[in-house]
N, C-alpha and C positions, 0 to 999 in steps of 0.2 A: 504494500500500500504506500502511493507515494505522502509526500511531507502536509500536501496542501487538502490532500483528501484525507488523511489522518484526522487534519484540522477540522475539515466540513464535519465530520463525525464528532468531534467534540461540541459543535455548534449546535448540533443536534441533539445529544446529551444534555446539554446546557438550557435547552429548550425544556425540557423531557424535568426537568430538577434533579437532575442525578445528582446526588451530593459528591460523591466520591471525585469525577468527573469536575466539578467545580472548587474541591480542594486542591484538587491538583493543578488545574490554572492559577490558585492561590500561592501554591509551595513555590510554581516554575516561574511566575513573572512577578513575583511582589518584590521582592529584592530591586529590580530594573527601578520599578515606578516609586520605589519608595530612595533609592539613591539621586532618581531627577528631581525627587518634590524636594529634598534634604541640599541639595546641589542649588537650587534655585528660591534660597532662601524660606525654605517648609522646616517641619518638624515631622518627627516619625507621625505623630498622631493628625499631620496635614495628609501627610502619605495615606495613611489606611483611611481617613475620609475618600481620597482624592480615589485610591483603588474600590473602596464599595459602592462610590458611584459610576467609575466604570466598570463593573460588574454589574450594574445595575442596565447602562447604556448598553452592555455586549445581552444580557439576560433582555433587555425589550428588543433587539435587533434579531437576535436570535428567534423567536415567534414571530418573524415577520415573512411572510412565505418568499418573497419578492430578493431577500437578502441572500450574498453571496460576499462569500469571503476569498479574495483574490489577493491576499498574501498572509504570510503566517501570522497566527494570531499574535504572536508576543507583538508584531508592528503595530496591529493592530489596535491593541489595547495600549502600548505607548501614546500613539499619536493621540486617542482618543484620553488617555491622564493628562499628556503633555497640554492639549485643548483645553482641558476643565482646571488646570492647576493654572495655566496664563490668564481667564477667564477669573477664578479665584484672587489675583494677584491685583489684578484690574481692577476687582469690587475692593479692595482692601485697601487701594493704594497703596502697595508696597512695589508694583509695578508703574513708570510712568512712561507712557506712550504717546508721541505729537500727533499718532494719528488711534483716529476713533474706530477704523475699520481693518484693525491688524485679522482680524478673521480673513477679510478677504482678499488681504497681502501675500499670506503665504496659502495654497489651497491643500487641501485633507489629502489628496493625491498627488504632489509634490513631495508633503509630509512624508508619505506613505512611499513613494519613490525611493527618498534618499535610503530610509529605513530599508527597504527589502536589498538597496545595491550593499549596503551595509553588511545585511544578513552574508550578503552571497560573499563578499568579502573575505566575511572570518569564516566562512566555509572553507573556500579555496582557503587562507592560512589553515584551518586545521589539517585539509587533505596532506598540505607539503609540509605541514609538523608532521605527519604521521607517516611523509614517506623518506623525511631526512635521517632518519634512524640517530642510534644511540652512538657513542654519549651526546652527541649533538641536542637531543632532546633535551632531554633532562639537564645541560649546561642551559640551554636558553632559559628552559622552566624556570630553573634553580636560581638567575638574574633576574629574567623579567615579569614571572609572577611570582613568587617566594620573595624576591628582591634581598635577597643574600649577600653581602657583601665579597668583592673578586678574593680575599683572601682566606674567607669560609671555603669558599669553591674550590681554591686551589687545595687547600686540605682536603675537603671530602672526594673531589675527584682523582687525587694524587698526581698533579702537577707541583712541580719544585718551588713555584712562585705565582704571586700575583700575575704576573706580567704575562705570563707563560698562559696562564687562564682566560687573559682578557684577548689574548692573541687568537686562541680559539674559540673563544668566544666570537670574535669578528668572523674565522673561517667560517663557522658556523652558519653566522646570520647571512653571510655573503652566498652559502648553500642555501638556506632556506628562499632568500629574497629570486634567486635562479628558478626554483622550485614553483615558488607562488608566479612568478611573471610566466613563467612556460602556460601553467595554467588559468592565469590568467588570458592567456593572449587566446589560447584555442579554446576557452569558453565564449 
């Protein structure tokens, strides 16, 4: 089953009030919406407002026979927080805008654009993490999400020095960034 029909079927579900089904959009995408509300001047507890009323927005679209979901949900329900948090910010004045019609500045499909090339993006980087093999992996993991510092690494990986870790470190990312652009170019 591919990505997008997986998703239809959730949509479905979500109709349906399957709880399980809407926990689990809760588990996979609240972290996202709640790091943008916190990011743009919110608080956890703006987040989980800003997320139960878009659960609310995807739960009445969802009953809507006419609806169709033409990119992954997690974009979806971004764009549609990102809208109610700016919308929020607007009422509050903690946002100030010269213009009155910022809705129709940037459009939902634009929105939704960037977000899905986004998606496809860190696809492609996971394929060519997944085909640059080791130690390469785990050296980039180990810097750039761990964020480790080069001299942790050159211990744990058994390099004789920093210097020597950061050096592969470079060969590395110069393999991966080969990797993502090959696939990049023939997707």
């Amino acid at each position: 089953m591919d990505l997008l029909a997986n998703e239809k079927s959730l949509i479905e579900k979500i109709a349906q009030k399957d709880k399980e089904t809407i926990e689990r959009i809760y588990r996979d995408n609240f972290h996202m919406i709640r790091a943008m509300v916190i990011s743009n001047s919110g608080s956890a507890d703006d987040a989980a407002d800003i997320f139960q009323e878009t659960m609310i927005v995807l739960f009445e679209k969802s009953k809507m026979e006419d609806f169709e979901l033409n990119c992954q949900l997690k974009t979806f329900l971004y764009s549609i927080a990102r809208r109610l948090w700016l919308k929020k910010l607007q009422q509050s004045n903690r946002f100030f805008s010269t213009d009155e019609k910022d809705e129709e500045i940037i459009a939902v499909e634009d929105d939704l654009e960037y977000h899905e090339k986004q998606n496809r993006d860190f696809s492609i980087m996971e394929t060519a993490l997944g085909k640059i093999g080791e130690p390469c992996k785990s050296l980039l993991e180990a810097y750039y999400l761990q964020k480790k510092p080069m001299l942790q690494i050159a211990a744990d990986f058994g390099y004789t020095n920093a210097d020597n870790a950061k050096t592969q470190k470079y060969k590395c990312l110069v393999r991966l960034k080969k990797l993502f652009f090959q696939q990049y170019k023939s997707e």
